[in-house]
C-alpha positions as CSV (number, residue, x, y, z in Angstrom):
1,X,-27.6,10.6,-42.9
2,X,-27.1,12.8,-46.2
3,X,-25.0,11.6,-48.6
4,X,-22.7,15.1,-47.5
5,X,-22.3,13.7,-44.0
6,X,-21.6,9.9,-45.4
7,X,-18.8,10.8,-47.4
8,X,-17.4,12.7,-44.7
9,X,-18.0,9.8,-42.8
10,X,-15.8,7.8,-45.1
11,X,-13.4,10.0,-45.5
12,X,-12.5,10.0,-42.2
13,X,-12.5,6.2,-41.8
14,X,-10.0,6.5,-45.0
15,X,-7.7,8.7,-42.7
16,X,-7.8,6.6,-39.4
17,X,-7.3,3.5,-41.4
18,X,-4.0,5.4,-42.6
19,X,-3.2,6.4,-39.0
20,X,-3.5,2.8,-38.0
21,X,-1.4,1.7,-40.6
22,X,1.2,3.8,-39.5
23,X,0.9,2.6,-35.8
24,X,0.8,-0.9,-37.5
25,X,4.5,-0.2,-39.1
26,X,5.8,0.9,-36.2
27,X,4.1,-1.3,-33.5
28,X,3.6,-4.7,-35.5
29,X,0.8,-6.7,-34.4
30,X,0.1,-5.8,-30.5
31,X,-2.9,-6.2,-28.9
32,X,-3.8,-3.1,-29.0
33,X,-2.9,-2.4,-32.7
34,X,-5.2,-5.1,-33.6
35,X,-8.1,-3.7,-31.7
36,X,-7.8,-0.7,-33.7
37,X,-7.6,-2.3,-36.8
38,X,-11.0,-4.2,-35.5
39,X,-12.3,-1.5,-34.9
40,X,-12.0,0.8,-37.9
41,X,-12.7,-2.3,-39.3
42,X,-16.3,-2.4,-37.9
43,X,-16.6,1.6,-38.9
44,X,-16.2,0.9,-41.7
45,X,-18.9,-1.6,-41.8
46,X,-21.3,0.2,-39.9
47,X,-20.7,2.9,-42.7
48,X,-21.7,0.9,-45.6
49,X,-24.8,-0.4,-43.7
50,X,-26.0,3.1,-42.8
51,X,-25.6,4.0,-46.5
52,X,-27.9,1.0,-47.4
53,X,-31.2,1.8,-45.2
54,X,-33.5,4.6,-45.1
55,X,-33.2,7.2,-42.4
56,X,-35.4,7.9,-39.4
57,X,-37.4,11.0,-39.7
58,X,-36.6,13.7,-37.1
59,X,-38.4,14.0,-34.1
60,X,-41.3,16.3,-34.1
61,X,-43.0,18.2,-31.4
62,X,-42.0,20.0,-27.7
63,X,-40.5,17.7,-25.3
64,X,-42.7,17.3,-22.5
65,X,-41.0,19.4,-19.2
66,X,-41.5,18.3,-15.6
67,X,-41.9,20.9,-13.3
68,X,-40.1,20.8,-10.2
69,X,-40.9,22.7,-7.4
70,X,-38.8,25.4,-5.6
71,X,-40.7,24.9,-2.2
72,X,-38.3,22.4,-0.1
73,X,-38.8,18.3,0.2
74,X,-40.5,17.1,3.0
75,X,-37.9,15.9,5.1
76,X,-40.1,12.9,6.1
77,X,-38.9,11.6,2.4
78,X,-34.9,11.1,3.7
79,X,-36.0,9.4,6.8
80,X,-33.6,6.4,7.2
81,X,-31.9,7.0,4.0
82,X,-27.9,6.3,3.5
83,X,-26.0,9.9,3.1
84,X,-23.9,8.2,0.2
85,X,-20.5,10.0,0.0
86,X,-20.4,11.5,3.5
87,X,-19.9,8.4,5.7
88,X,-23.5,6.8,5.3
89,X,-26.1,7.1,7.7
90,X,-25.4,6.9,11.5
91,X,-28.4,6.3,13.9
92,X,-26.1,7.2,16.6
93,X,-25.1,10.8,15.9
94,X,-28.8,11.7,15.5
């Protein structure tokens, strides 16, 4: 991360920590208040500790495609197979 993109980073923790001091004031301590303090808590962590190591170098190269064939499957391959979603399979009504 550049240092551009951590202190946005930062910044933006700075405003949700004010945003859940608000919702602090006006909720108290609920659950739910406290998971967000948690949790911009742990941002806020996480932050600091991405400032502190080195980052990865970007991915180089083409990503490798699979071609898929427009020729139809062999319906030998759905033999037996459960039609998820559309009742499941039925020997019966073959």
């Amino acid at each position: 991360m550049s240092s551009t993109e951590l202190s946005e980073l930062r910044r933006t923790i700075g405003q949700l920590r004010q945003c859940v001091g608000a919702l602090r004031a006006r909720y108290g301590e609920a659950p739910a208040v406290r998971r967000l303090v948690n949790d911009v808590e742990r941002l806020d962590i996480d932050a600091v500790e991405l400032d502190r190591i080195a980052p990865v170098p970007a991915q180089a190269g083409p990503v490798d495609k699979v071609p898929v064939p427009d020729t139809p499957y062999d319906p030998a391959l759905w033999e037996g197979a459960d039609d998820e979603g559309v009742g499941g399979y039925q020997r019966h009504q073959r």
